[in-house]
N, C-alpha and C positions, 0 to 999 in steps of 0.2 A: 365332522360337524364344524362349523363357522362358526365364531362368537360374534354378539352384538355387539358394533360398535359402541363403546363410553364417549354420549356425548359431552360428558365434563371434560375427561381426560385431553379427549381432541381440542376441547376450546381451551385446553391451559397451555395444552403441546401449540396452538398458535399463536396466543399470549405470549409466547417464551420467543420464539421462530420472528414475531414483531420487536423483542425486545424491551418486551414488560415484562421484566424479570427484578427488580427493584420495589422497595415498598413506599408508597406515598404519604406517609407521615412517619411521626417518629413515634406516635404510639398505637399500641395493636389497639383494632375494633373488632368486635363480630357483629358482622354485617348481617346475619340469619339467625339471628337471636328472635326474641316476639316480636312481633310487628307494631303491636302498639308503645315500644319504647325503643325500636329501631332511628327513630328519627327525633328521638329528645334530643335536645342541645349537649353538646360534651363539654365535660370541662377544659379550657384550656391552660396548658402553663409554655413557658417559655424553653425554647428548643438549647440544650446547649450550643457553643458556635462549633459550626461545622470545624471538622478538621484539616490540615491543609492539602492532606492526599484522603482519599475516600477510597472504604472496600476496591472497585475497581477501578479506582484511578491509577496512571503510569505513575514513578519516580521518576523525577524532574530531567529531565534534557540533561545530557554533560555538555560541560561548557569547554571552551578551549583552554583551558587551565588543566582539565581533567589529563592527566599523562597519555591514558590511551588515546582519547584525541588526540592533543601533542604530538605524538608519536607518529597517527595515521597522518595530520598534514606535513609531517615533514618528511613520510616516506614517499606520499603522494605527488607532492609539489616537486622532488627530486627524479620524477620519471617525464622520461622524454618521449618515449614509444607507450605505447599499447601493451607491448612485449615487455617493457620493464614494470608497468602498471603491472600487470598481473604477477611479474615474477616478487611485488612488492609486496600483495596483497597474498602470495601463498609466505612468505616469512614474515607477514604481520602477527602478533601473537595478542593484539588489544580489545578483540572480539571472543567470549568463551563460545560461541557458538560453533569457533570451527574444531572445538575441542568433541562436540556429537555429532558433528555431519559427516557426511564419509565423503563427500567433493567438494569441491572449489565449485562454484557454481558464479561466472565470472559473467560471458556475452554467447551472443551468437548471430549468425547474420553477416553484413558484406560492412565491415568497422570504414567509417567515411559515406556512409549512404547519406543522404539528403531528411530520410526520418528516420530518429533516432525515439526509443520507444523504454520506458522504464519501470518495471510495474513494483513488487513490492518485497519479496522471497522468495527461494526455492522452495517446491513441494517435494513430497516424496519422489517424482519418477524425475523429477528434476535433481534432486542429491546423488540417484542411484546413476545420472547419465554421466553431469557434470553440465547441461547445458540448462539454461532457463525456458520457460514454455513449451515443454514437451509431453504432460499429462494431457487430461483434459482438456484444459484451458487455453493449453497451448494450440490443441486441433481447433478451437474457437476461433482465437487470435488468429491463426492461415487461416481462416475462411475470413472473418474479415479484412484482413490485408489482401487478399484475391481479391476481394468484389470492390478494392481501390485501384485493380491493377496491383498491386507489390505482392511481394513474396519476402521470402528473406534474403534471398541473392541481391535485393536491392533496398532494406532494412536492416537497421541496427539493433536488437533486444538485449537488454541488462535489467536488472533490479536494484533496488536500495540497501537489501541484504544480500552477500556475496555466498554466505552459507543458511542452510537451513535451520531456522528456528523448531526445538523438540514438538512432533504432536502436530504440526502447520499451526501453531499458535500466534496471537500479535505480539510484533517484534516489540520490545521496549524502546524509550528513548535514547537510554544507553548505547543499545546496539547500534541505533538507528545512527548516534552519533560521530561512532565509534568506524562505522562503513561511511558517512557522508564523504568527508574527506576524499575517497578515493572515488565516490561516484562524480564528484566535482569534475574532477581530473579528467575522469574519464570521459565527462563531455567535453572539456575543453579540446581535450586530443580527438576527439571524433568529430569536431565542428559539424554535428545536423544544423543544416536551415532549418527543420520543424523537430521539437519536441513531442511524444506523447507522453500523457503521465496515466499509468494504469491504473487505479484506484487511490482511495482515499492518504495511506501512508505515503508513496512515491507524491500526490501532489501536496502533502501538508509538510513534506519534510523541503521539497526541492524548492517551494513558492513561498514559504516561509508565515506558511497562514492557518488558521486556526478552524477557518470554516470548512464542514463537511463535504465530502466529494459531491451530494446531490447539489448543493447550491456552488459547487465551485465548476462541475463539468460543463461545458455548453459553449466555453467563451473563453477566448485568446487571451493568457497572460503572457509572463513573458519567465524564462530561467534566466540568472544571472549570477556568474559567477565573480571568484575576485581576480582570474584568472582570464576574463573574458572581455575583450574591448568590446562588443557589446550585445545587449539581450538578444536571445534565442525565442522566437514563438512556441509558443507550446500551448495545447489544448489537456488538459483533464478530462475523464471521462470512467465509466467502471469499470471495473478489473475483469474479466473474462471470465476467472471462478464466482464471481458476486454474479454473473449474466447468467450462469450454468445454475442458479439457486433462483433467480429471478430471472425467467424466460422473458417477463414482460417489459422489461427494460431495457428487453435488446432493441425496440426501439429510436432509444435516446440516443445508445450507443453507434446508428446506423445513423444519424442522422452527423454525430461526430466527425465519426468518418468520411463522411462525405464532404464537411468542412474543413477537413484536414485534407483530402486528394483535391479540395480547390485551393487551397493556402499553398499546397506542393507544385501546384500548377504555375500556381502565379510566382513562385521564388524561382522558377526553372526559367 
């Protein structure tokens, strides 16, 4: 026997799924109280001032004072290869994340390709390989590099984070900091003519901007590092596992890419 669907249950399970999971004032109402004093005037009083981090807000960016910073640019900045990047970043000890992952989760791809593509952390099938975009998301990402012409024989892939976050959870500022350093590096040494940036964290941390991936995808900024005589193009656009939850956005995301195999055309 089948149960009825709860149509409350469903419309809260989409509420949440939209990300109304937050309450809009700061004191309760009931809303389904009698109808005839449902919509009397409430009292109001004054809110106390917000706090400077909220329920789900991140702790603040580290800044290059922080030692783990410290530390990553000065192991980063001292690699001349690829080959010493990496050897730098498996005796970096300023991230705890590599203390739960079980790999190094570095690049993959032909290192010197023309686009270079960066999206956000290892998942699970990514930890257990050791390479980035090979779950899911990854099967995504090769179909859309196919249908621009590339593969990874002629692609660069990396992430923000070098190990996986507990759970696939969002990376903190911390970590995020803590990795920048060497993903700098790691563009300078792989000089792409084009940047991708795969979702919302890879473009807010490498663009240095606050606005969310919908309003930042669509349109050529530029990466620039302190390492770099000069900017790099790069397009923003969504992450592969965000397209895999949101079919309807693949899209925006074809339309990217197609702006990105004309941008690669024209630098060739």
């Amino acid at each position: 026997m089948t149960s009825t669907p709860n149509p409350m249950r469903a419309a809260l399970a989409f509420q949440l799924e939209a990300g109304a999971d937050e309450a809009v004032a700061g004191v309760a109402r009931r809303w389904y109280r009698d109808p005839a004093t449902a919509l009397a005037p409430q009292p109001t009083r004054a809110l106390p001032p917000a706090p400077a981090v909220s329920a789900r807000a991140l702790p603040p960016i580290a800044t290059s004072d922080d030692p783990a910073t410290a530390t990553a640019r000065a192991l980063a900045a001292a690699a001349t290869s690829v080959d010493e990047l990496k050897r730098a970043l498996q005796a970096f000890d300023g991230c705890a994340l590599k203390d739960t992952a079980t790999n190094l989760v570095f690049a993959d791809g032909a290192f010197g390709a023309p686009l270079m593509l960066i999206g956000e952390a290892p998942g699970r099938e990514e930890d257990r390989d050791g390479l980035p975009f090979v779950g899911a998301a990854g099967k995504l990402l090769d179909r859309l590099l196919t249908a621009i012409g590339r593969d990874r024989s002629n692609a660069y892939i990396s992430n923000i984070l070098f190990w996986r976050p507990p759970g696939n959870r969002q990376p903190t500022p911390g970590e995020i900091a803590a990795c920048l350093p060497f993903v700098e590096r790691h563009i300078e040494l792989a000089r792409p003519r084009v940047i991708v940036l795969l979702g919302g964290t890879a473009a807010k941390s490498l663009l240095g901007r606050s606005d969310g991936i919908t309003r930042l995808r669509g349109q050529w900024l530029a990466v620039q590092t302190a390492g770099m005589e000069h900017p790099v193009p790069a397009m923003a656009t969504f992450h592969p596992a965000f397209l895999l939850r949101q079919p309807a956005q693949k899209r925006a995301a074809w339309r990217d890419f197609l702006a990105i195999r004309a941008r690669l055309d024209a630098e060739s």
